[in-house]
N, C-alpha and C positions, 0 to 999 in steps of 0.2 A: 504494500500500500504506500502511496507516493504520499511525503510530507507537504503540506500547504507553506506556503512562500509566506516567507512576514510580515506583518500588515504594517508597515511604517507611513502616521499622518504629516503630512510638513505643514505647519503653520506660519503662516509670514505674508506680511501685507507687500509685501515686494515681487511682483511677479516673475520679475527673471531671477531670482533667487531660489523661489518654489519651482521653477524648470530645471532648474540646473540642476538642485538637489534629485528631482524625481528624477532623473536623466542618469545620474550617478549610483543612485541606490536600484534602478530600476535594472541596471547592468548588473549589480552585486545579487541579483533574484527575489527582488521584495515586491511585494504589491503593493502599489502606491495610492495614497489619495493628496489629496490638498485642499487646504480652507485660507483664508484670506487674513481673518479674524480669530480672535476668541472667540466669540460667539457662534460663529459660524465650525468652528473646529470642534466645539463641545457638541453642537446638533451632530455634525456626524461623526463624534465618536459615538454618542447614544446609537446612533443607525446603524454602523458597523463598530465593533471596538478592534484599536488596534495594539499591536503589540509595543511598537514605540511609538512615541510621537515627538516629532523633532520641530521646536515651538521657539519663534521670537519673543520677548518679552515685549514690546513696545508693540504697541498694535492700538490702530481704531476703536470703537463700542466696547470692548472686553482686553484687557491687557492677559500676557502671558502665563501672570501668577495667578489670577483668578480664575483664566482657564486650566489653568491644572490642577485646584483645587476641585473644579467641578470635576472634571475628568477624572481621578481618583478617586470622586466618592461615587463614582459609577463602577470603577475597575482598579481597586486598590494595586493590582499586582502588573496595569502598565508601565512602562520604561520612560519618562519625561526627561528629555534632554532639551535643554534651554540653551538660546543662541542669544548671544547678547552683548553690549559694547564694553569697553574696557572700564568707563567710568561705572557700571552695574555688577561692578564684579559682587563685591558684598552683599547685594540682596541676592544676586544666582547662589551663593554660599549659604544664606540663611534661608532660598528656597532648600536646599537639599536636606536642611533638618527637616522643611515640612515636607518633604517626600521625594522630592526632583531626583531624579537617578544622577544625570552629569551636566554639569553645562559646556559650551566654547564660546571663545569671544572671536567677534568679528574684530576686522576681517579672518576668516577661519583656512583652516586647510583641510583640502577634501580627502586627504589620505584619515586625518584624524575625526572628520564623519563619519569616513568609513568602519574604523576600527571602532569609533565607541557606538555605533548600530549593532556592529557582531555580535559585543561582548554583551549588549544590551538584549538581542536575541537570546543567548547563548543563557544567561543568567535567570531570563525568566522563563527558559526552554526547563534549566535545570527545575527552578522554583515549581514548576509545573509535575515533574517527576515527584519532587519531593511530596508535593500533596494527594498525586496519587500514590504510593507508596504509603503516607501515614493512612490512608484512606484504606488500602491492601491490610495493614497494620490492626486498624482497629475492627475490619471485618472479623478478622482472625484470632486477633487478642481479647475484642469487646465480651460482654457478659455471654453473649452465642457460641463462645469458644470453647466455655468450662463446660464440658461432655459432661452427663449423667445420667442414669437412669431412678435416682434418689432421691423422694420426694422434698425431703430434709434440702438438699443438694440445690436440688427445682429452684426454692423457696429461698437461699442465697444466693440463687443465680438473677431470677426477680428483685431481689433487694438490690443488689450491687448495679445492675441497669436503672434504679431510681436512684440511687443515692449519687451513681458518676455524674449524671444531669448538674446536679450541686457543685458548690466550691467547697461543702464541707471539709473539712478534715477528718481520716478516715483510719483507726486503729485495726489492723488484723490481728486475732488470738488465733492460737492454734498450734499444733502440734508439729515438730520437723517434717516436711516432705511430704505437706497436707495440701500447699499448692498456695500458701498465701502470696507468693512475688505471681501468680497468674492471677487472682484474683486482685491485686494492687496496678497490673497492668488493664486488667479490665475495667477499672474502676477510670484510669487514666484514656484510656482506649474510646471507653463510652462517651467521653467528657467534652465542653465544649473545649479544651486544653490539649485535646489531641491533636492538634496541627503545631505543639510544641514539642518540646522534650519530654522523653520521659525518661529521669536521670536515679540509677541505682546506687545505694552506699551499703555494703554490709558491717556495720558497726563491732561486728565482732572479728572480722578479719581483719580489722585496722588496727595496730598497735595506738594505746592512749594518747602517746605524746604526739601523733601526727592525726589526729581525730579531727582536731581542730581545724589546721590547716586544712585538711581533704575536706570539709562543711564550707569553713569561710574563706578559702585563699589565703596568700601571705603574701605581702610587700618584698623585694628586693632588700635581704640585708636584715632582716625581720627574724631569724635564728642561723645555727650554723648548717651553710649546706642552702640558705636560702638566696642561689644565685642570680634568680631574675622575680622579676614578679607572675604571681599562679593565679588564677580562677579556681575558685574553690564550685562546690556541687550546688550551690545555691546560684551565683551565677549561672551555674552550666542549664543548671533548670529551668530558668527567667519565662515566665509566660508558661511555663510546663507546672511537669508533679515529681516533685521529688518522692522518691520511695527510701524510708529510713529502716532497713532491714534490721531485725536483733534490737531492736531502741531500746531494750530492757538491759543491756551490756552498756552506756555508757557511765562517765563518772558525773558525780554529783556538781562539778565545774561547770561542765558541759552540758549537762541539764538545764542549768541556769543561763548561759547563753543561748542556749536552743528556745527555752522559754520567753526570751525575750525579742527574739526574730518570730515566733509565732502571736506577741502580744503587740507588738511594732513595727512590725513587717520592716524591719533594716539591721542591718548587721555593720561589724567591722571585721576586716582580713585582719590578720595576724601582722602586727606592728605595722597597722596603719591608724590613721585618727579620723578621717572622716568619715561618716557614716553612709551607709548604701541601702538606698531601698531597695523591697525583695518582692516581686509577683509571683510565688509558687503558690502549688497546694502542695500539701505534707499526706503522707499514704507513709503511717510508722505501722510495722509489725514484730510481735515478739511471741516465742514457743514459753517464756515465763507469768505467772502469775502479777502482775503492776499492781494489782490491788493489795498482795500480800508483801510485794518491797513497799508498798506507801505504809505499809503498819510498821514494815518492822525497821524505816527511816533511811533505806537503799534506793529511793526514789520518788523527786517530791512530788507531792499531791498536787500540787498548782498546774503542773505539768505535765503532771495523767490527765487533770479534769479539761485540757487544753488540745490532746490528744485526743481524749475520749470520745470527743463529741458522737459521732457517729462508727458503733461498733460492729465488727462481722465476724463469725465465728466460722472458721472453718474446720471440717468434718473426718477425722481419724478413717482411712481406707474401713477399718474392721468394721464399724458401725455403717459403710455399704459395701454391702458384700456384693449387690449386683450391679457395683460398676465394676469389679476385676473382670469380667468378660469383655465388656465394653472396652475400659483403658489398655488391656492385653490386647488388642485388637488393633487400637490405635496404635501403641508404640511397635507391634509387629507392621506394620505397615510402613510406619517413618522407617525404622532403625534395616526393614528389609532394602527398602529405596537407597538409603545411604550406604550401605556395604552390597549394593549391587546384584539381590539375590533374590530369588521366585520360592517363596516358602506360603504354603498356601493357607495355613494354620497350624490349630495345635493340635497334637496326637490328645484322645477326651482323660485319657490316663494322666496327660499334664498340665489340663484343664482343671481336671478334679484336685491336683495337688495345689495349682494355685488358688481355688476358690476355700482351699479348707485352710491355709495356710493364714495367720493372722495380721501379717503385713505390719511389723511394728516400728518398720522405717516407711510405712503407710505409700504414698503416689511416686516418689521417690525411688524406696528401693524396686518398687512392682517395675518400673521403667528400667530400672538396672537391671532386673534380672531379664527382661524380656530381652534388652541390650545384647547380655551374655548368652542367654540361648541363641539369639541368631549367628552370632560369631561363630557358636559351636555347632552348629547345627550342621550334619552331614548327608539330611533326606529333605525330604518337602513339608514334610511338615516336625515343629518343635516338638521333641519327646521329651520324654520326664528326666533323661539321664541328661537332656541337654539344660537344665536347670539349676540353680544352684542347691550346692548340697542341703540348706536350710528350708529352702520348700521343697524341695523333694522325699526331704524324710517327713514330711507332713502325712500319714495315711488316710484313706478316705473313710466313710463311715463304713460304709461293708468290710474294709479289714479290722476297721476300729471296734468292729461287733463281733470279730471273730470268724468271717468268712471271706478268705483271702480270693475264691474264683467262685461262679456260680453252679462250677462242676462238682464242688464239696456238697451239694446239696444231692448227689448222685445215694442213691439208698438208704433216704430218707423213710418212716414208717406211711407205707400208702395204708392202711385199715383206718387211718384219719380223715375226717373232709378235707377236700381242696381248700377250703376257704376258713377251716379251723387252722389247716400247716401255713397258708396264706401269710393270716392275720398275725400268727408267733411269730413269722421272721420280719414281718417288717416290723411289729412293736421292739423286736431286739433290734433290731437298725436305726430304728428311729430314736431310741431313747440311747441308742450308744453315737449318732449323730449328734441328739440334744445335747449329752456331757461334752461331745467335743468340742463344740461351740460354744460353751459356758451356757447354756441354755437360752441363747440369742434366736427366737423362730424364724427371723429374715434369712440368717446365715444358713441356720437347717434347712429350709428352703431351699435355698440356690447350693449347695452341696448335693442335694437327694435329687435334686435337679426338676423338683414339683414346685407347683405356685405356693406362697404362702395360704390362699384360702385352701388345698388341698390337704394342706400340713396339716390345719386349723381342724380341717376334715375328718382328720388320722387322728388326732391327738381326741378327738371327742369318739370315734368309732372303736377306741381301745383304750379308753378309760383312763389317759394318762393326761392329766389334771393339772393346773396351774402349776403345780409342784413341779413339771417338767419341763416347763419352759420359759420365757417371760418375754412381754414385746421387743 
């Protein structure tokens, strides 16, 4: 598919100035127009928008600065380049804070027309990419990304698509490897803040003494070792979300400056003095208890209740069991694509070892191991041996009840009913299923590989009573 040529307007009340120009740019492969005026350049940029517009400032009915004011608040992301006399240098300067890409002064040279059209193309060729990409970004990362089949799961996936909408600030609790940096993306992702950054810090990976610096940046000469001046993560984030991974790992110092860029939105770099204001949102998460460091004076209260605002609790793998099919699914998928490999799924023998297995490095480790099966994997589909050894000694309920094949059932007493030898082997199954799930019925469920109302079914046709199970 052939690219469209760029739309450069030339404004300028000078007739042989706007020929010459269109004559020049029309040879470098742009589509051309012309307006006389401001006024006349703003009607047809509304009618057509162009990519640059290469604009006199002195002009009849509408001068040059006012037509670019209007013209940007029609299409923030065109290229204004101002042509203008030597004595107007100052205002083309104090146009480009309000928005102006570049200017030249007459008399101009057309070789530097030329070059700043390209880079002017070029620049918001890229700017273009960039937003579809963050737009790819948040299809993928937004709240429709976090897979489940868990109705719990559902229900902060719901949440988290109302609350990105907001600028709250937004605490994740949870568990290692539960998925809160995807859920902290999502939140980012969903947000009007997703055409910014979205800037991670894990606070426990940092040694203390550079915590500071990595948040706020540090001045040139500001400790040892500090050779130029840095952007710290607040900068990097500006108009984004910063994501404060572990925030339950800093020190009580740093608390108190973080509480103060969350109550004042401005900070200072390390061994500087002027203060800087800050446009992020904050997305803090930690696998510790904040309410139990505020008791026991490990982290202040001012600064949880600052944090707190808006909470989301994310969900321990064990507690859904039936997304282990689901997310083993998924990451067979990714991790087959990157190592290059046709594996069609899982042998149901390593099926059953993972759904019985408790996953106590929860989305994390489940990713890992799927990782390491494919690596090892020497047929089409993952087998149990190609597992790690800690789910694979997992055994399923049928061994767990004492019947390792369904051939051991071979000269069983036939003088019994069908439906009396029936009913004894699966009450032993099921109640040696129930134990091995801690008496979790979703888990037994998706192990026995029946619906939970079937279970519900079972446990009432063979008399085995609350006592044996629990929601």
């Amino acid at each position: 598919m052939s690219v469209p040529a760029p739309a450069v307007l030339i404004v300028d009340d000078d007739e042989a100035i706007r020929r010459m120009l269109a004559a020049v740019l029309t040879k470098e492969g742009c589509a051309v127009a012309e307006a006389a005026d401001g006024m006349d350049a703003t009607e047809a940029f509304r009618r057509r928008h162009a990519d640059v517009v290469l604009m006199d400032i002195r002009m009849p009915r509408m001068n040059g600065l006012d037509a670019m004011k209007a013209i940007l608040a029609v299409d923030r992301g065109a290229a204004v380049i101002l042509m203008t006399a030597f004595a107007e240098v100052g205002t083309a300067v104090k146009a480009m804070r309000d928005g102006a890409f570049d200017y030249v002064i007459k008399p101009f040279d057309i070789e530097e027309i030329r070059v700043l059209v390209r880079r002017a193309v070029e620049i918001r060729a890229m700017r273009a990419d960039i937003v579809s990409l963050r737009r790819e970004l948040s299809e993928r990362y937004g709240a429709e990304g976090i897979l489940t089949d868990n109705p719990r799961m559902m229900e902060l996936r719901a949440t988290v698509a109302k609350v990105a909408r907001s600028n709250a600030t937004v605490l994740i609790q949870g568990e290692s490897g539960t998925g809160k940096e995807l859920v902290a993306a999502a939140v980012h992702y969903g947000s009007p803040r997703a055409t910014g950054p979205f800037v991670k810090v894990n606070c426990a990976a940092i040694p203390e003494g550079l915590l500071e610096s990595e948040f706020f940046g540090h001045e040139k000469g500001a400790f040892t070792g500090a050779v130029g001046r840095r952007r710290g993560r607040f900068e990097q984030a500006e108009h984004g979300t910063l994501f404060l991974d572990e925030i339950g790992e800093i020190s009580t110092g740093l608390q108190v400056k973080l509480l103060r860029v969350l109550q004042e939105r401005e900070f200072e770099r390390v061994g500087g003095a002027a203060p800087m204001k800050t446009d992020v949102r904050i997305v803090a998460a930690t696998n510790r208890d904040l309410e139990s460091m505020v008791k026991a004076g490990t982290f202040r209260q001012d600064l949880f209740f600052r944090l707190n605002v808006v909470t989301l609790k994310t969900i321990p793998l064990r507690e859904r069991p039936e997304d282990i099919r689901l997310l083993a699914g998924h990451y067979l998928e990714r991790f087959a694509a990157q190592n290059d490999v046709v594996i069609r799924g899982f042998d149901p023998a390593a099926m059953d070892c993972m759904v019985v297995y408790p996953w106590p490095g929860n989305v994390r480790e489940l990713a890992n191991a799927v990782e390491r099966a494919v690596v090892m994997s020497t047929s089409s589909m993952i087998l149990p041996e190609d597992l790690p050894d800690s789910v694979r000694a997992e055994r399923s309920p049928l061994a767990a009840a004492g019947v390792e094949s369904v051939a051991e059932l071979d000269g069983v007493e036939i003088g019994r009913p069908l439906r009396e030898l029936v009913g004894e082997f699966e009450t032993r199954v099921i109640r040696a299923a129930l134990a091995h799930n801690g008496g979790n019925r979703a888990r037994t469920a998706i192990a026995l590989g029946i619906s939970r109302r079937a279970l519900l079914y079972k446990l009432q046709e063979y008399g085995l009573g609350s006592k044996e199970g629990a929601e």
